[in-house]
N, C-alpha and C positions, 0 to 999 in steps of 0.2 A: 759661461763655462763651455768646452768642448767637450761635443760627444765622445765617451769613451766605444772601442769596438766591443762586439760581447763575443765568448765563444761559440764557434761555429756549433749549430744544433741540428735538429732536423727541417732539412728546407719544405720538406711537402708539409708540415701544420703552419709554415708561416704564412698568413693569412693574407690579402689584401686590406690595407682599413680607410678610409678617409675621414681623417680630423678633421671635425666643424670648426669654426672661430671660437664658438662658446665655448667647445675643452681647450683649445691654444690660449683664451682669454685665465680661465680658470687654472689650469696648469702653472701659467706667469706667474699671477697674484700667490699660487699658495707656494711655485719655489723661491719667491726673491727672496725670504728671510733667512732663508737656510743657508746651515756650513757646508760646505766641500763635505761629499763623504757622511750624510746626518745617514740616521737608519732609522728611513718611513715602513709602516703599516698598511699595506693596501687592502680596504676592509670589502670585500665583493670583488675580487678584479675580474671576473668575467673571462673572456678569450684572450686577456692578458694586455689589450694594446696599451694601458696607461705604466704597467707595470715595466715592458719592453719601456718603453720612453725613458722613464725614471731610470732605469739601469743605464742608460743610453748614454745620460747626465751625469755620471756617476756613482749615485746613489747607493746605499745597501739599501736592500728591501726586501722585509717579510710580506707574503701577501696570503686569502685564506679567500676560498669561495668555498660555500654550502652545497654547488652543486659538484658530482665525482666528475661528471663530463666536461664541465668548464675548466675546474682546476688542471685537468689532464690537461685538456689544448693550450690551458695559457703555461702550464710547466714545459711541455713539447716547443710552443714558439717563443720560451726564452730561454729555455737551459737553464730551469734552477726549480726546485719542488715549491708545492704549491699546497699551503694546508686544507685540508676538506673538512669544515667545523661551520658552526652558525658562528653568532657574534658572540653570544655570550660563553663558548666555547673555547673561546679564544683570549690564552694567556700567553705572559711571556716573564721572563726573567727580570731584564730588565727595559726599562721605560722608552719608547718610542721619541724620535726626535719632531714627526708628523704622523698624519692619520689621514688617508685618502679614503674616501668613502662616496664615491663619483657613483650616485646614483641604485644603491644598494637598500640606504634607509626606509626607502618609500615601499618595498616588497616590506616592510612588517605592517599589520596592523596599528592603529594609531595608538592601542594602550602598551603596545611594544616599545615605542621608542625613546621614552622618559628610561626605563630602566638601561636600555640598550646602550644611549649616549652615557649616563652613570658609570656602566661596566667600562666603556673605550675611553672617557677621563681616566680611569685609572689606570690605564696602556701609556697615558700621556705626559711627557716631560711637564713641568708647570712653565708656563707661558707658550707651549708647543700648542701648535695649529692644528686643527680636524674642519677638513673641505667637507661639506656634506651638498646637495642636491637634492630637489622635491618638484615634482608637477606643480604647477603651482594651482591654487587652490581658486575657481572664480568663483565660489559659490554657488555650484553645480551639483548638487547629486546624481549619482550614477555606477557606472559599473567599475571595478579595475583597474586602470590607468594599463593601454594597452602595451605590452614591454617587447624584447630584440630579444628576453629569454622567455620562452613560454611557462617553465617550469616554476618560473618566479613572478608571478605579474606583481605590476604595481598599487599597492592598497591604499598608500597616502597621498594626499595632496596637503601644501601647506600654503599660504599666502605668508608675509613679514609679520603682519600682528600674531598668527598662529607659533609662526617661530620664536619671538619672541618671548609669547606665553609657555612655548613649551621649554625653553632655559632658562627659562626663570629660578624654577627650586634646583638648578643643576651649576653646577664647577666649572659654566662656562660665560664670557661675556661674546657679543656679535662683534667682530670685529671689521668685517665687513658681509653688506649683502647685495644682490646685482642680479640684474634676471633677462635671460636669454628665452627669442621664439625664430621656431623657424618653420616651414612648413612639413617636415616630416617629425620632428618633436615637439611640436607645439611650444608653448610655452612654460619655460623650468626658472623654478628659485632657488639660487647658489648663494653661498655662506660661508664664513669663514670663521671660525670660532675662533679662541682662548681660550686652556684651560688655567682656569684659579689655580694660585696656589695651593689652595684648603680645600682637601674633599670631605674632611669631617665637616657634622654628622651624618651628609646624608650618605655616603658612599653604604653603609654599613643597612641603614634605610633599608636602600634600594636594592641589596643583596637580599635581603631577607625577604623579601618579594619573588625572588628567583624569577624575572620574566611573564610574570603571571597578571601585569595590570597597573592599571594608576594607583598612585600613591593618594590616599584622603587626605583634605587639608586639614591641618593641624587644628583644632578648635581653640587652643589657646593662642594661637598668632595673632596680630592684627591686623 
């Protein structure tokens, strides 16, 4: 696909960026399914450089950061508003065609992120993709995961069996996973989900938790 031009904006917030291989790599795998024209969800876009790209491609794109300062720079260096809301703040009318979420997840706590991906299933077309990203996990305890936004550091790490374990009770299958280190990000595990068709019953679950913690397993399951 050719980049489309964007309209001209303010040139002093456009930032310098340099793309690593591991976004060029992650960016490819989660546009090659897409139509001309789908309308992605960028869940954290930061200073906006994934969001610019996407519009670049031609894309429509809702995007939403929690912080007022980022959404400002990344609305400033693309010309288009930028919503200021957590995750679970964040509705829409109708259903997302994808779900960019490059490095956003890991700022929650780990009993955040079961409800969190719950709520963004349900932003999602059924068999639409959500890219997510995690430190990855060595079996390390420690502080933080040191983050490029201070306001937000990083709380989670996950390794693939962690991953795994945690969509398990959720509306998602792995569709792919791949993991990128370099020496300024260390090593991250990227993912590419599915969601299910069927969000019942947990979707409703997981609402009624409001953000507040893991779900107990069900004593009668097997």
């Amino acid at each position: 696909m050719s980049i489309s031009p964007l309209p001209s904006h303010d040139a002093s917030s456009s930032l310098p960026s340099v793309v690593d291989s591991s976004t060029l790599s992650a960016r490819q795998r989660f546009l090659k399914p897409l139509a001309a024209g789908a309308h992605l969800l960028e869940a954290g876009c930061g200073a906006g450089e994934d969001l610019l790209f996407f519009r670049q491609q031609g894309f429509m794109v809702t995007a939403f950061d929690a912080s007022l300062a980022q959404a400002k720079l990344a609305s400033r260096r693309c010309g288009q508003p930028v919503r200021v809301c957590r995750f679970e703040q964040m509705h829409n009318v109708l259903p997302f065609d994808g779900i960019w979420a490059s490095g956003s997840l890991p700022c929650l706590v780990k009993e955040e992120l079961a409800p969190t991906l719950m709520h963004l299933a349900s932003l999602l077309k059924p068999r639409a993709q959500l890219y997510c990203s995690f430190p990855y996990d060595e079996g390390k305890s420690g502080n933080p995961v040191a983050s490029s936004q201070d306001e937000y550091p990083l709380q989670t790490r996950l390794d693939e069996a962690r991953l795994q374990q945690l969509i398990a009770p959720l509306p998602f299958e792995l569709h792919q996973s791949w993991c990128s280190e370099d020496a300024e990000h260390g090593r991250w595990l990227h993912a590419l989900l599915i969601r299910l068709p069927d969000l019942a019953p947990t979707t409703n679950q997981y609402r009624r938790r409001r953000f507040k913690g893991p779900i107990p397993r069900n004593s009668s399951s097997s």
